[in-house]
C-alpha positions in Angstrom: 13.8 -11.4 -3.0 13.1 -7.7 -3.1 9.2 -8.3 -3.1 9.9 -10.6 0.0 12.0 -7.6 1.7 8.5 -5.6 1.0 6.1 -8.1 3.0 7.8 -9.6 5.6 7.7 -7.0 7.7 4.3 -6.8 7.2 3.5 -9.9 7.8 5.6 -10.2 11.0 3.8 -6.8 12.6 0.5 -9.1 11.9 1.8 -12.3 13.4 2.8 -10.2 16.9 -0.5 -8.8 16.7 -2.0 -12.4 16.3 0.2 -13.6 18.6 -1.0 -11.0 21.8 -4.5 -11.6 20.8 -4.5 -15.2 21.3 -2.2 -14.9 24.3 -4.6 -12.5 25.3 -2.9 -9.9 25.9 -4.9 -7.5 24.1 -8.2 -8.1 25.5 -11.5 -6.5 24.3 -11.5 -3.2 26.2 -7.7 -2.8 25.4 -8.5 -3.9 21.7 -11.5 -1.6 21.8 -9.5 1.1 22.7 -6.6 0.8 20.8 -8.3 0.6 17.7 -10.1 3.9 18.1 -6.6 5.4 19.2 -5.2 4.1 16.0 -8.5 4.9 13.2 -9.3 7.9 14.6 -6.1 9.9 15.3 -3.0 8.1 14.1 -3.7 6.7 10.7 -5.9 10.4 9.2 -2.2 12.3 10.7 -0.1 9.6 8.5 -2.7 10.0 5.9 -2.4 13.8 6.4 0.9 14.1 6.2 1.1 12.1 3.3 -1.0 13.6 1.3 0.2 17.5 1.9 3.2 16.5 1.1 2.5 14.1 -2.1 3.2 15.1 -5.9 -0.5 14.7 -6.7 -1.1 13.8 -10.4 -3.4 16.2 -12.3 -7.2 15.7 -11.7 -7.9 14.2 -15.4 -5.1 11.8 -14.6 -6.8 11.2 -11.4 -9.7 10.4 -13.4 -8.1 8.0 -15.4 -7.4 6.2 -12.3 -10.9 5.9 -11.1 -11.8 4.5 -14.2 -8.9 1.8 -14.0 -9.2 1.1 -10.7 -13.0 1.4 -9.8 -14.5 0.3 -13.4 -13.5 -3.1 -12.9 -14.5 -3.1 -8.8 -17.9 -1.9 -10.2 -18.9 -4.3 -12.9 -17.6 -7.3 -10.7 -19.9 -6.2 -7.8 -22.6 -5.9 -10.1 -21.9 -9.5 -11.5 -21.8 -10.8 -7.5 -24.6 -9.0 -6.9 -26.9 -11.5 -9.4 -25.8 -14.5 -7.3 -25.9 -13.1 -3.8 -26.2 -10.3 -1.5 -24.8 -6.5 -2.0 -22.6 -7.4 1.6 -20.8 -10.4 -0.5 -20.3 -8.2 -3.7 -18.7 -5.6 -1.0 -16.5 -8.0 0.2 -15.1 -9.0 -2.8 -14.4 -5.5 -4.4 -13.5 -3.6 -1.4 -9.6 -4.4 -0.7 -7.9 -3.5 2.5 -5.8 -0.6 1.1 -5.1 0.8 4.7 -4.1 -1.8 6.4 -2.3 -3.6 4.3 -2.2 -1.6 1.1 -0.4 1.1 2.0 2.5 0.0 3.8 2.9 -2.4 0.9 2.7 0.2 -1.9 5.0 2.5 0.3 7.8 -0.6 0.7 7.2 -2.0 -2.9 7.0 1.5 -4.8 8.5 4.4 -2.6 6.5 8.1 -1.9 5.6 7.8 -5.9 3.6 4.5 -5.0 2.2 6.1 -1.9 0.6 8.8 -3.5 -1.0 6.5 -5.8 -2.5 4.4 -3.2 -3.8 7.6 -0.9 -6.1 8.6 -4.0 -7.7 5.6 -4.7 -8.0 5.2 -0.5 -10.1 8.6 -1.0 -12.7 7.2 -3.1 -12.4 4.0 -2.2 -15.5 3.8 0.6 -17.5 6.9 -1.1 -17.8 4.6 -4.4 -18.0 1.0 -3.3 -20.2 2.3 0.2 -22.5 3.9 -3.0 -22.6 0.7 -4.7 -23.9 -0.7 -1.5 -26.4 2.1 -0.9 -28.2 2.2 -4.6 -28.6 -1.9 -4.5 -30.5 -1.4 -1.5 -28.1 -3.2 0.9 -27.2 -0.3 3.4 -28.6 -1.3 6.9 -30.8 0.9 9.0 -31.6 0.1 13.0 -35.0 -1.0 13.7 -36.1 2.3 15.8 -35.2 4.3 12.8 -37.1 2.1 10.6 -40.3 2.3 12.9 -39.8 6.1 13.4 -39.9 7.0 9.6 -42.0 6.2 6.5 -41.0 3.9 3.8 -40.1 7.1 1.5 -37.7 8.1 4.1 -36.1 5.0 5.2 -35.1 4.8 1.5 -33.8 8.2 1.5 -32.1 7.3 4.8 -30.5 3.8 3.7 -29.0 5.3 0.7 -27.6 8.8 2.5 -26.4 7.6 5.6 -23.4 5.6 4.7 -22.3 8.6 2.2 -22.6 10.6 5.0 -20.8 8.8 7.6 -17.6 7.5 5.2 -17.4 11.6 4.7 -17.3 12.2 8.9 -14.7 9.1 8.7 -11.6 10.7 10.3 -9.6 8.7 7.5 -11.4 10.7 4.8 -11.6 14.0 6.8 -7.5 13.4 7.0 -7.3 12.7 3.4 -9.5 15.6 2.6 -7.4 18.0 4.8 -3.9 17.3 3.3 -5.7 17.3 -0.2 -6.6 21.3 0.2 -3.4 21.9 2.0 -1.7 20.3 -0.7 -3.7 22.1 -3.8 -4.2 25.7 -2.0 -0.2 25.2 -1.0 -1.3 26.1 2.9 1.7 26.9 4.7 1.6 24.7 8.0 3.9 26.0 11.0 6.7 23.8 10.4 6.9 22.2 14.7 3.3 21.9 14.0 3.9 19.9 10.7 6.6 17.7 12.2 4.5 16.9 15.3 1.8 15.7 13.0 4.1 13.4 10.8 5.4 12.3 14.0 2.4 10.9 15.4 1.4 9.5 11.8 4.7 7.4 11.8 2.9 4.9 14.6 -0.3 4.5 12.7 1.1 1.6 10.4 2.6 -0.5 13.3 -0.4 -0.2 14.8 -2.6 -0.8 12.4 -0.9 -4.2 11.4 -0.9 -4.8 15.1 -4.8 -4.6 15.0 -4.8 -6.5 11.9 -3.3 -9.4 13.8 -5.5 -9.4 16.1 -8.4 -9.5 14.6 -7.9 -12.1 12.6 -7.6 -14.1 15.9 -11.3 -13.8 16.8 -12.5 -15.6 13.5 -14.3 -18.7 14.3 -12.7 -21.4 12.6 -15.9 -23.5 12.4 -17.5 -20.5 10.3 -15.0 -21.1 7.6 -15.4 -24.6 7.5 -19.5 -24.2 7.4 -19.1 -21.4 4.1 -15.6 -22.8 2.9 -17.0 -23.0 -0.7 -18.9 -19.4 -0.9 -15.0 -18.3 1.3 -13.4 -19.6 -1.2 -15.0 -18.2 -4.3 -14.9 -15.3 -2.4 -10.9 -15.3 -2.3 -10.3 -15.6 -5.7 -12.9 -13.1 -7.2 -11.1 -10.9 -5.0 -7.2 -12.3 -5.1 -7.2 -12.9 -8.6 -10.1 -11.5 -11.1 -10.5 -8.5 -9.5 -6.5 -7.9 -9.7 -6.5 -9.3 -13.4 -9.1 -7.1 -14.3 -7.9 -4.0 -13.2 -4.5 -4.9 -14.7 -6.6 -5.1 -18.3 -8.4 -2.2 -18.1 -5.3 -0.3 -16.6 -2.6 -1.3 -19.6 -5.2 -1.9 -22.4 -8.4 0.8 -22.2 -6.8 3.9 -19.9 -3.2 3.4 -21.1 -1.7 4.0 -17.5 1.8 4.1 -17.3 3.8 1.3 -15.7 4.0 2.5 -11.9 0.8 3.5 -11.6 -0.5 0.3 -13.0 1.6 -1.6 -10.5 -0.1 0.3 -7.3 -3.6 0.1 -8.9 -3.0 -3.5 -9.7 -1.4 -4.6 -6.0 -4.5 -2.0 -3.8 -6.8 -4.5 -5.9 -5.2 -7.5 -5.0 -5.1 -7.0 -1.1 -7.8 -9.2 1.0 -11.3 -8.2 1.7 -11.2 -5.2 3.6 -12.8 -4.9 7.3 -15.2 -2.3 6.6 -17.5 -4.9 4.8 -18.7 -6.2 8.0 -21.0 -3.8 9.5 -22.7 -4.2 6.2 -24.0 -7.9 7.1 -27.7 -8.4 7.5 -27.6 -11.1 9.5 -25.5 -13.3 11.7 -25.1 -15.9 9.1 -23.7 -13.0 6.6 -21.3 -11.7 9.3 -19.8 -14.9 10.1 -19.3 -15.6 6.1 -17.7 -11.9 5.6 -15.8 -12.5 8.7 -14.3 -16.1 7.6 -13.7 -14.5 4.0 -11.5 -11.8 5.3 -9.7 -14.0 7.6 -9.1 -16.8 4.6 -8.5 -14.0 2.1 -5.8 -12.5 4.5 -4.0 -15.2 4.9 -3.7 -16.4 1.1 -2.7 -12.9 0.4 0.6 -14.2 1.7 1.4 -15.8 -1.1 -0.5 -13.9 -3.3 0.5 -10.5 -2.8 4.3 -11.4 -3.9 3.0 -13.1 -6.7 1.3 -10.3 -7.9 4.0 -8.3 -7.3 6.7 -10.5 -8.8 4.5 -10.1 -11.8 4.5 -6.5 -11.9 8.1 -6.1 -11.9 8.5 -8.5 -14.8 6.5 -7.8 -16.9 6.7 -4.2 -16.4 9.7 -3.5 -15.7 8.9 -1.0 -12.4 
């Protein structure tokens, strides 16, 4: 019941969104708009906030987390990526943490859980968007390619997405309230409350936009990729979950809490950011119909996974 009282709420901000998208209420300039609004200013002053104020663990225990967390996300991408593209092994590995992840985390597991979550959200694109880059699968616009050499088109593919998920205002936030936090910055405290203000709309919103979106996806592209979709969904609902779960409890020794937030970021659905990754309009529409699919099984999923953690580990 309690894991229940966690997603609903969730899942009813979505369903609104869904619901104004296909009523079109929120057409594509007002969507357009509202999403920038909401990525670029509210969510980095939530994620701000959150993290100046979090009990940070030390940085070898934050180390231990990366290994749990991004150890297993690695060799499954790497697995993927000897059946099909580096986009696909992206979509499977790289959960929706902010959208979905952390309000989950936060109603499931408190502040402690939330704190958790904001770390692994930190490295979350620099490593996975890496992955991506050294397998060759970052994309580059044809005018740069004609206005470079081979050499530098390389050096291009592989440095631009590092650079850009480091100008993302969600890391640049993240960042921010990291060095307040660890220098202990005093902030003006108006100027503080202002900012955790504004933060407190970026989860409605961003559930609102999640809604949305998933009310664009072209049903006839699931049923065209429904067995790649599929796959898809459970290397990314299941193994990659289970497998963080192993390495978690059994190689790093985490303790119980921590395990539980690194265990439910991994089971979230594919994560947005995976589309501007696709190479083609065949990849998009796959990527697309996976996140949709993936989104939607989560329903059931997520509490499952949940349920799970709180038996068997008692949190």
């Amino acid at each position: 019941m309690i894991v229940l009282y966690a997603v609903i709420p969730i899942l009813l901000n979505a369903a609104v969104g869904y619901f104004l998208a296909r009523r079109e209420v929120f057409d594509q300039t007002f969507f357009s708009a509202f999403s920038r609004l909401t990525f670029r200013y509210f969510i980095p002053l939530l994620l701000f906030s959150s993290m100046a104020r979090a009990e940070l663990a030390p940085l070898d225990e934050i180390g231990l987390y990366w290994i749990a967390y991004f150890g297993p996300a690695i060799v499954l991408f790497l697995l993927v990526l000897l059946f099909a593209s580096s986009t696909i092994s992206l979509s499977v590995t790289y959960a929706n943490t902010v959208l979905i992840g952390i309000p989950l985390t936060l109603a499931a597991f408190g502040e402690a859980g939330l704190s958790r979550t904001l770390t692994i959200i930190s490295a979350n694109g620099l490593t996975l968007f890496t992955m991506v880059a050294l397998t060759g699968g970052a994309a580059i616009t044809a005018s740069t390619a004609a206005s470079t050499t081979t050499r530098s088109v390389s050096r291009i593919a592989f440095v631009r997405p590092l650079i850009d998920t480091i100008r993302n205002p969600i890391i640049v936030g993240l960042l921010l309230g990291a060095m307040v936090n660890f220098l202990a910055i005093p902030i003006f405290s108006p100027l503080f409350e202002a900012i955790s203000l504004a933060g407190q709309a970026a989860l409605p919103c961003a559930l609102l936009i999640l809604g949305a979106s998933l009310a664009t996806v072209n049903a006839e592209a699931i049923h065209e990729a429904r067995l790649m979709v599929m796959l898809m969904c459970v290397l990314k609902l299941l193994i990659s979950p289970l497998l963080v779960w192993l390495v978690a409890q059994w190689v790093v020794t985490l303790d119980p809490l921590t395990i539980s937030v690194l265990v439910t970021l991994a089971a979230c659905p594919c994560g947005i950011n995976a589309l501007p990754f696709a190479r083609d309009e065949r990849e998009t529409r796959v990527v697309s119909a996976a996140i949709f699919v993936s989104t939607l099984l989560s329903i059931v999923t997520l509490p499952a996974w949940i349920y799970a953690l709180t038996l068997f580990l008692n949190v």
